[in-house]
C-alpha positions in Angstrom: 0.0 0.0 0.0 2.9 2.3 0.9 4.4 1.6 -2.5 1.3 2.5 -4.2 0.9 5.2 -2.6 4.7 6.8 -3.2 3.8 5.2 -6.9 0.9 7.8 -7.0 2.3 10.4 -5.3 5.3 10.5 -8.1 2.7 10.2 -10.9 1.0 13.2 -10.0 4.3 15.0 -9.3 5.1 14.2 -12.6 2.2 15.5 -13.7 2.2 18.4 -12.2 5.9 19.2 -13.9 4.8 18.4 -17.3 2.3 20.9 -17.1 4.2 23.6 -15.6 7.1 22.9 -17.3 4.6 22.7 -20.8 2.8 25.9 -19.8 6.2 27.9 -18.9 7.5 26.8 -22.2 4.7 27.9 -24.1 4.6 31.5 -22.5 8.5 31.5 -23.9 7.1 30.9 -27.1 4.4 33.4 -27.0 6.5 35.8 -25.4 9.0 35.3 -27.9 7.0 35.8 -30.9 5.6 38.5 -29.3 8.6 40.2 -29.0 9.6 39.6 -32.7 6.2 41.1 -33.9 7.1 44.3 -32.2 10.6 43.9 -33.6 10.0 43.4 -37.0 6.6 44.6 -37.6 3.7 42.9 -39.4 3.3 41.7 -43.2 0.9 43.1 -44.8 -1.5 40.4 -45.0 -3.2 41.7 -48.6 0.1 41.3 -50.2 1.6 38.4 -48.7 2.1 35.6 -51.2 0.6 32.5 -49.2 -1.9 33.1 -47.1 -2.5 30.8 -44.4 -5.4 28.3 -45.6 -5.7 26.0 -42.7 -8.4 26.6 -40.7 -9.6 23.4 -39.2 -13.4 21.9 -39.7 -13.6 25.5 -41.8 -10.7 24.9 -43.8 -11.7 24.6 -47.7 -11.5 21.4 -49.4 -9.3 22.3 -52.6 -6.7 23.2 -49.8 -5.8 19.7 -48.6 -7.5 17.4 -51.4 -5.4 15.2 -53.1 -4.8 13.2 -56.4 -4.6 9.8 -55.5 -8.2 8.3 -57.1 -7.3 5.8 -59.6 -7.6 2.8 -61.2 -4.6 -0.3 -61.1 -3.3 -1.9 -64.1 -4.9 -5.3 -64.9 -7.6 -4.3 -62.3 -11.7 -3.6 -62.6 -13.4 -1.7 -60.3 -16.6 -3.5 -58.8 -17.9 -1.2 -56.3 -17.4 2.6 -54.7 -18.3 3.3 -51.1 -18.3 6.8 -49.8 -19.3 9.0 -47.0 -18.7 12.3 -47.5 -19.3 15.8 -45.2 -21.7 18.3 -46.7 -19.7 21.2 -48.9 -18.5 24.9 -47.5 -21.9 26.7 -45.9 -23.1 29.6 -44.0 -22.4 29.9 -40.3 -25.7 29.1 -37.8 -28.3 31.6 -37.4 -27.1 32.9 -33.8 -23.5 33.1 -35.6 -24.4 35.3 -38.2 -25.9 37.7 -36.0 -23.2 37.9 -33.7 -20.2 38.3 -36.9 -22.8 42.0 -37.1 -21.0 42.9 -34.1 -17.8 43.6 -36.0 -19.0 46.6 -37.9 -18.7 47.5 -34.2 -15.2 46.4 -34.0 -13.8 47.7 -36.8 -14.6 51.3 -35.5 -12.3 50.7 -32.6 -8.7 50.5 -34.5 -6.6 54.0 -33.8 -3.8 55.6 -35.2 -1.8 53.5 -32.8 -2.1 50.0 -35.2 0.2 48.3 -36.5 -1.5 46.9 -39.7 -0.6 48.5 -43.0 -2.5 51.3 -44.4 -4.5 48.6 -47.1 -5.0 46.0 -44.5 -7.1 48.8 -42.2 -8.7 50.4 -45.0 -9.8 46.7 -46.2 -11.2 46.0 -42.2 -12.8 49.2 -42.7 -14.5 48.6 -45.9 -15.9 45.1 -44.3 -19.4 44.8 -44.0 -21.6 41.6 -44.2 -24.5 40.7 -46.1 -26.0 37.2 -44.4 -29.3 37.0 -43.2 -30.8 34.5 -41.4 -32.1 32.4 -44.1 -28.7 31.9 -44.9 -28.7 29.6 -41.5 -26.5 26.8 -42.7 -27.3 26.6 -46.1 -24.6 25.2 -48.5 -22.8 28.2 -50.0 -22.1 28.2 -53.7 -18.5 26.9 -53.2 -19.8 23.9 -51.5 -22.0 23.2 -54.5 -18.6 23.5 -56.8 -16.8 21.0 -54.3 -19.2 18.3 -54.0 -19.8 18.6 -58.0 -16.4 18.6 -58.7 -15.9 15.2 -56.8 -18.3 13.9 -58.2 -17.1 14.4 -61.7 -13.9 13.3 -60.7 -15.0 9.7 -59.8 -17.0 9.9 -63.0 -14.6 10.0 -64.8 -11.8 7.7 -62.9 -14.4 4.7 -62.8 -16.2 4.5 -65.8 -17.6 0.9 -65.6 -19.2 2.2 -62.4 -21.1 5.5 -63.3 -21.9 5.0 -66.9 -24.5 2.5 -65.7 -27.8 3.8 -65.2 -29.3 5.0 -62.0 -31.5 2.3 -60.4 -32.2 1.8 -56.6 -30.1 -1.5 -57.1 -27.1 0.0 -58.9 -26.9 2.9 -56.6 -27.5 3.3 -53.1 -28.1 6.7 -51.8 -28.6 8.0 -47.6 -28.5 11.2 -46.3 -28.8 13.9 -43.1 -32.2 15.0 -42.7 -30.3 18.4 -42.2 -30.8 20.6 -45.9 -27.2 20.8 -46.6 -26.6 17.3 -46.5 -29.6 17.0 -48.6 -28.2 19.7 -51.3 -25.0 18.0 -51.1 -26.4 14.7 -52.2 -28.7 16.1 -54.8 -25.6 17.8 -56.4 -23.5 15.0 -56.3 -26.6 13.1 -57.7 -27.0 15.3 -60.8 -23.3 15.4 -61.7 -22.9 12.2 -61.6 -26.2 11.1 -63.7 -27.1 14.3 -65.5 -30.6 14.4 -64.5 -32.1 15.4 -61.2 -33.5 12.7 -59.0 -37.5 11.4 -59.5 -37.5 11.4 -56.1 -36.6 12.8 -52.6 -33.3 10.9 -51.6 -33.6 8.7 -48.8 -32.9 10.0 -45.4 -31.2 8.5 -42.2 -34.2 7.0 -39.7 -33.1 7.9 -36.1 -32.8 4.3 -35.7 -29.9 3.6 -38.2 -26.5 3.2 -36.1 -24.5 3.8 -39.4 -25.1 7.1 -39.7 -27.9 8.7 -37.1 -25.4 9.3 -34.4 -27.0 12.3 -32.8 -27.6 10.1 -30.1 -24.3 9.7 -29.4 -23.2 14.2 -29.7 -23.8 16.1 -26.4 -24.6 19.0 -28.3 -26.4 19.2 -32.1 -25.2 22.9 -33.1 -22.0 22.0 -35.1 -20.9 25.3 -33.3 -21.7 24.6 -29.7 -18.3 22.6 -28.4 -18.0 24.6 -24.7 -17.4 22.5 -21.8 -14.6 20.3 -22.9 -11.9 20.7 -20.4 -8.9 20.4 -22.7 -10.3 22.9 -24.6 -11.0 25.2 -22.1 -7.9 25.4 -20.3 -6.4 25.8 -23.5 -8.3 28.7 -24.7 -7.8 30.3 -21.0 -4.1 29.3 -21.3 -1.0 31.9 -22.2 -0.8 30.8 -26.2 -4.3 32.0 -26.4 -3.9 35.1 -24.7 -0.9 36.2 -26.5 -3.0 35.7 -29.9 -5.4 37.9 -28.2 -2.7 40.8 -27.0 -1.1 40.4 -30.5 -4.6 40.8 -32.4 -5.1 44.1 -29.8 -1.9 45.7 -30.4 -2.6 45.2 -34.6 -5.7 47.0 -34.4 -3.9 50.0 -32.0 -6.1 49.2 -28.6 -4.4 50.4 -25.2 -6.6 47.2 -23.3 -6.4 44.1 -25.1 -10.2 42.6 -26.9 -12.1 40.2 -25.3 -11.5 36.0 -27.0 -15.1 35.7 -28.0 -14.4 39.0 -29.9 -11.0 37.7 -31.5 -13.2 34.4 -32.3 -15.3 36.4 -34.1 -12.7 38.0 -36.4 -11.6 34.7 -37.0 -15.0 33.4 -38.2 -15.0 35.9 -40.6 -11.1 35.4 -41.6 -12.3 31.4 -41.8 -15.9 31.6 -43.8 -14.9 34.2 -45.9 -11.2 32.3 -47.6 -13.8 29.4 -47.9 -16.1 30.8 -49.5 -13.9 32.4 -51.9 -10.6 30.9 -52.3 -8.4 33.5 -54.1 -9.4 36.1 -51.3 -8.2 38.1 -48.9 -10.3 38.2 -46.4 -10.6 41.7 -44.3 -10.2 40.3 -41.0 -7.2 37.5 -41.6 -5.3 40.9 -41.5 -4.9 40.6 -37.6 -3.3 37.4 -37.0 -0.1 36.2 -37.7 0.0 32.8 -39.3 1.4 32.0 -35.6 -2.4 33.1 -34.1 -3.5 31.1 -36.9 -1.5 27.6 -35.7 -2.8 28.2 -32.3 -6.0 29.3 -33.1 -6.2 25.8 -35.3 -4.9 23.7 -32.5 -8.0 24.9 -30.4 -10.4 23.0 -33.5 -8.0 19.7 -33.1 -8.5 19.9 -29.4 -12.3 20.4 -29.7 -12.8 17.7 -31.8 -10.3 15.4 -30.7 -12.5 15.3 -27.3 -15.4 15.4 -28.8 -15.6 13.1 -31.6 -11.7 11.5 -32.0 -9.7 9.7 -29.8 -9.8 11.2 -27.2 -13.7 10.4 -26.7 -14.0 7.0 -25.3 -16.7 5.7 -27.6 -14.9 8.1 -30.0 -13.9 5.1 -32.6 -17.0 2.8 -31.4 -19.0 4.7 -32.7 -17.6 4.2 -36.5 -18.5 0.6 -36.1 -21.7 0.2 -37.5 -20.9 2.4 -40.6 -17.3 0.1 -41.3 -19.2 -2.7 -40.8 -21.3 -1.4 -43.6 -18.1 -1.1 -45.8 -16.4 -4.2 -44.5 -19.8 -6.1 -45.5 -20.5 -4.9 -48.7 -16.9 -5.7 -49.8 -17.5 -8.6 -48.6 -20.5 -9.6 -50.7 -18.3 -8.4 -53.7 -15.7 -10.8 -52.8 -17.8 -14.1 -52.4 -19.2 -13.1 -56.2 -22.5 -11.6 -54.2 -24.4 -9.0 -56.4 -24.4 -5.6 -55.3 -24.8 -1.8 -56.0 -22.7 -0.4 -57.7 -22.2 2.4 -55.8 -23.0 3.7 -51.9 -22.9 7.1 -51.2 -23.5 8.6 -47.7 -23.8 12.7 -46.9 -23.9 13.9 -43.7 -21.4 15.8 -41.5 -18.3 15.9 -39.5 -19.6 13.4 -36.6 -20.5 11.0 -39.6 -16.8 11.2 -41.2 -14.9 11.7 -38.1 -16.7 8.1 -36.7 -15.3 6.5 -40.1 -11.9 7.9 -39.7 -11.3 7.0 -36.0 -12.9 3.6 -36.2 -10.3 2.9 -39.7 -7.5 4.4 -36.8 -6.5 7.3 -39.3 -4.7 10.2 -37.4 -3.9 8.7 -34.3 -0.8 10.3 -32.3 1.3 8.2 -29.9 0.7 11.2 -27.5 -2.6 12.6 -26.5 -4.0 16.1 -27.8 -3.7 18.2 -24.5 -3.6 22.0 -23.7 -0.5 21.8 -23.1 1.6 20.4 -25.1 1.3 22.6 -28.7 4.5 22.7 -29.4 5.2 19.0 -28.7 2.3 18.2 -31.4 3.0 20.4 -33.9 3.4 17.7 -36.1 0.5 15.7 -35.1 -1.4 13.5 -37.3 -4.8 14.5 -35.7 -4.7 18.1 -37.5 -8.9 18.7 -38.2 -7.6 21.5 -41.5 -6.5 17.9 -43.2 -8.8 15.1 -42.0 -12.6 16.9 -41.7 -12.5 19.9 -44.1 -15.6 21.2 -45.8 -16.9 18.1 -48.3 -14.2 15.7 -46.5 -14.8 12.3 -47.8 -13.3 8.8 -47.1 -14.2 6.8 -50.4 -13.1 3.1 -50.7 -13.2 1.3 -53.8 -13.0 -2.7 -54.2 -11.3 -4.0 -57.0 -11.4 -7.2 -58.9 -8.0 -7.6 -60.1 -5.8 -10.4 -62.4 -4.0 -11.6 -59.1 -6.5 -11.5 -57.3 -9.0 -8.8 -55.0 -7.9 -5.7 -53.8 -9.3 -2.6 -52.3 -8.2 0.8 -51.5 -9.1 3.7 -48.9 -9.1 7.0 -49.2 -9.2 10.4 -47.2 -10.1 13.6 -48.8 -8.7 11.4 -52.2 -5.4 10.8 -50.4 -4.6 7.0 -50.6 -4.7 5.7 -46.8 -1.6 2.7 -46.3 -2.6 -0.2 -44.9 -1.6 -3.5 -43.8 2.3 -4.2 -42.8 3.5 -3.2 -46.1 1.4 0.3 -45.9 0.3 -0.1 -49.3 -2.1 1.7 -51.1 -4.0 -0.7 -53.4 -4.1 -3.6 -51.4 -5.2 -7.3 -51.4 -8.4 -7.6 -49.5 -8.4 -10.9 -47.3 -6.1 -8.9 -44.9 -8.2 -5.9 -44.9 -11.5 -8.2 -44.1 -8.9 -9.9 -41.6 -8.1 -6.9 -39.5 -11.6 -5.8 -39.2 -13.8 -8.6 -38.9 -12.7 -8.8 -35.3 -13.7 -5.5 -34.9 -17.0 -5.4 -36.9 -18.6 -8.6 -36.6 -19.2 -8.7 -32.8 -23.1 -7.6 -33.1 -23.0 -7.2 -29.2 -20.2 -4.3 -29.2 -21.0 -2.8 -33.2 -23.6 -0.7 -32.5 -24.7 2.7 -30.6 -26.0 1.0 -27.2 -23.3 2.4 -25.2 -24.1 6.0 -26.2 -27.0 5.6 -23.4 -23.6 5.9 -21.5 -21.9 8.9 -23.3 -22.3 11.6 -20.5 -20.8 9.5 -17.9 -17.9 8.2 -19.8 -17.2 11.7 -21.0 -16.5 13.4 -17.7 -14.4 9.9 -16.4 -13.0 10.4 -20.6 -10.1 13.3 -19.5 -8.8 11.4 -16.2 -8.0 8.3 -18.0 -6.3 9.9 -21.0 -3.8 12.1 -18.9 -3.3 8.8 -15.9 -2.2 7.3 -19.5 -0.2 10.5 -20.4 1.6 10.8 -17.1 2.8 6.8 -17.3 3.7 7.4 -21.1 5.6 10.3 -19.7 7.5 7.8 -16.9 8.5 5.3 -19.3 10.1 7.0 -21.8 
C-alpha cells in the first residue's frame, strides 16, 4: 500500500511538472513571438504571397485534397463506397448575428495600429450581407466541391457511373439536415445528368450507421464549450498572447475580449472558404502563428469530442465500417451488389469513419499543453474533416486476385504491414472482422452511457499520459 501510494504520489508529481514545465515553455514561445512582432513589424496580410489556408473543420477542401483516385493496371473496379461531409456553408443563425457585431469592432482600431494602411482600409470597408435564411445553407463553393468530386469519380471509374441510376445499382442516404440534402442532390446530378424522380432517402433515427446524434452532447455543429482540454487551452497563455497580438494590430491600449478575436476569426475562416483567391478583411490581424494556435484549439475540440480522445470516439464508427467491410465482402464471395453507396452527412459522420479505420492517431494525447510538442500531429482537423471531406473506398477485382483501396479527402490511406495503397483484400477483411462482426459491441448502445464516460473520458487519457511520460 505504501508503494502505491509513493507510486501515485510521483505520478502526480510528474504530472504536475509536465504541465508547468509545458505551460512555462509555451509562455516563452508566445513571449517570444511577441517580441519579434514588435521587432520586425507585421506583413501586410493583402500582399503576402501565401496566405495561411488551414483553418480546421472551416478549412476549404481544394486546400488539402489530393490526387490519388485511380484505377490499377490489370484491375476492374466493382464497387465505390463513400461517405462524404456536406460542402462549404453559412455559419448558424445565432453566428451570423453575432459576426454584425464587427462593424462594431472595426470602428475601434486608432492611429496607434500596427497593420498596413490597405489591411485597415480593407477592415474598414468590411461589412456583411448574411441573413438569417442563410442559416446553414450550402454556399455556392460547397456546391462546386461536391460537383467537382463527383465528376472526378465519373470520370476515374467509368464501368461504375456509366450504368444507369437504379435503386439496385446505386444506393443513396443522407442527413435529414438541408445541406446534406443539397450535397447529395448535387452530387446526384453530376454524376447522372438528371435530377433525382425522387426525394433521396434520409437517415431513420434508428440507423446506427449514420444517425449518431444520439451519441453528440450538443447538435449545433458550433456549440463545443465544456470540454476541459479545450478550455484550459483557450484560457491558457498561447491564447492570450493571440489575443494581445490581435489588440496591439488594431492600436487598442486594453487588449479585446476572446469571444471578440473568435469572431474575427469566423470571418477570416468563412470568408477564404467561400472564396478561395481572397483576402479576407479580417485574416489581416493574426499572424500565421495566431492562426497555428487558433487551429490547435479546432484539433482539441474535436479530438475530445468526436476522436480519440472520446472513449466511444472510434466505437461509434463501427456500425458504418461494418457497412463497408460487409459490402466488400459480398463483392468478394461473387454476391451482387450496388454499384455504388454514397453517404452525406457531417463531420460526426466522417470523423466516426476515420477513427474507427484508426486514421490520425498520435502516440501522445492532444492536451492544452503540449502545442509545441504536437505540432506535427497526425490529428490536424484543416486535413482530416475539411468542408466536403470524404473517405471513399473502392474494391477492385483484379488479375492476381482482389484488392481494395481507402481513401481520405482522395489521399490513398496505407494499410496492412506493407502500408500499401491498393491492397489485397483478405487482410483488410482480416483486420476488421474482429472489430465489426461482434453484433453485441458494433452498435450505438453504449451512447445511453456517453455523458458518464465523457467526464471519467479526460482522467484516464492524462493517468495514460503521465505513465507514457515515466517510461520514456
Amino acid at each position: 500500500m505504501l508503494v502505491t501510494g509513493r507510486v501515485l504520489a510521483v505520478s502526480l508529481l510528474f504530472s504536475a511538472m509536465a504541465a508547468s514545465t509545458a505551460a512555462l515553455t509555451d509562455w516563452q514561445h508566445a513571449s517570444s513571438s511577441l517580441r519579434q512582432q514588435m521587432d520586425y513589424g507585421r506583413m501586410c496580410y493583402r500582399t503576402v504571397q501565401n496566405p495561411y489556408m488551414y483553418f480546421g473543420t472551416k478549412t476549404t477542401y481544394g486546400a488539402v485534397a489530393g490526387n490519388d483516385l485511380q484505377t490499377p493496371p490489370d484491375c476492374r473496379p466493382m464497387q465505390v463506397w463513400l461517405v462524404s461531409r456536406h460542402g462549404t456553408r453559412y455559419p448558424s443563425r445565432k453566428k451570423i448575428e453575432e459576426l454584425k457585431k464587427l462593424n462594431e469592432l472595426k470602428t475601434m482600431i486608432t492611429a496607434e495600429s500596427t497593420m498596413c494602411p490597405e489591411d485597415i482600409v480593407a477592415i474598414k470597408n468590411w461589412n456583411t450581407n448574411l441573413t438569417k435564411d442563410d442559416h446553414y445553407m450550402l454556399q455556392r463553393q460547397g456546391v462546386e466541391e461536391l460537383k467537382s468530386l463527383a465528376v472526378r469519380l465519373k470520370r476515374q471509374f467509368p464501368q461504375i457511373f456509366n450504368n444507369p441510376y437504379t435503386e439496385a445499382n446505386f444506393k443513396f442516404l443522407t442527413s435529414h439536415k438541408q445541406r446534406a440534402k443539397d450535397s447529395a442532390t448535387v452530387f446526384y446530378q453530376s454524376v447522372f445528368n438528371q435530377n433525382p424522380e425522387n426525394e433521396l432517402p434520409i437517415v431513420k433515427t434508428s440507423d446506427d450507421r449514420f444517425y449518431l446524434y444520439k451519441c453528440k452532447q450538443v447538435e449545433d455543429d458550433d456549440d463545443t464549450k465544456g470540454l476541459g482540454e479545450v478550455k484550459k487551452f483557450e484560457d491558457g497563455p498561447l491564447v492570450r498572447s493571440v489575443v494581445s497580438r490581435v489588440s496591439m494590430a488594431m492600436g487598442l491600449k486594453q487588449n479585446l475580449s476572446y469571444e471578440n478575436v473568435s469572431l474575427m476569426l469566423e470571418s477570416c475562416m468563412y470568408e477564404k472558404a467561400w472564396y478561395i483567391q481572397s483576402r479576407p478583411a479580417w485574416c489581416a490581424v493574426f499572424t500565421q502563428n495566431d492562426f497555428e494556435i487558433l487551429e490547435y484549439v479546432d484539433d482539441l475540440k474535436h479530438y475530445y469530442g468526436n476522436g480519440y480522445g472520446n472513449p466511444i470516439g472510434e466505437s461509434m464508427g463501427c456500425p458504418i465500417v461494418k457497412d463497408l467491410i460487409d459490402n466488400f465482402k459480398n463483392i468478394s464471395r461473387g454476391k451482387q451488389g450496388p454499384l455504388g453507396i454514397f453517404y452525406f452527412g457531417h463531420s460526426l459522420n466522417v470523423l466516426s469513419v476515420v477513427a474507427r479505420l484508426g486514421i490520425g492517431k498520435d502516440n501522445t494525447p492532444l492536451l492544452s499543453t503540449n502545442f509545441e510538442q504536437m505540432k506535427t500531429r497526425k490529428w490536424r482537423t484543416s486535413f482530416i474533416d475539411p468542408f466536403a471531406s470524404n473517405v471513399i473506398a473502392v474494391f477492385y477485382k483484379c488479375m492476381d486476385g482482389n484488392k481494395a483501396m481507402i481513401l481520405l479527402n482522395e489521399h490513398g490511406i496505407p494499410m496492412g504491414k506493407d502500408e500499401c495503397r491498393t491492397c489485397p483484400w483478405e487482410p483488410i477483411e482480416a483486420q476488421f472482422n474482429a472489430i465489426t462482426s461482434n453484433n453485441q459491441t458494433c452498435n450505438l448502445n453504449m451512447c445511453k452511457n456517453c455523458a458518464a464516460l465523457s467526464s471519467f473520458n479526460l482522467v484516464i487519457v492524462i493517468f495514460a499520459y503521465v505513465i507514457h511520460l515515466l517510461y520514456i
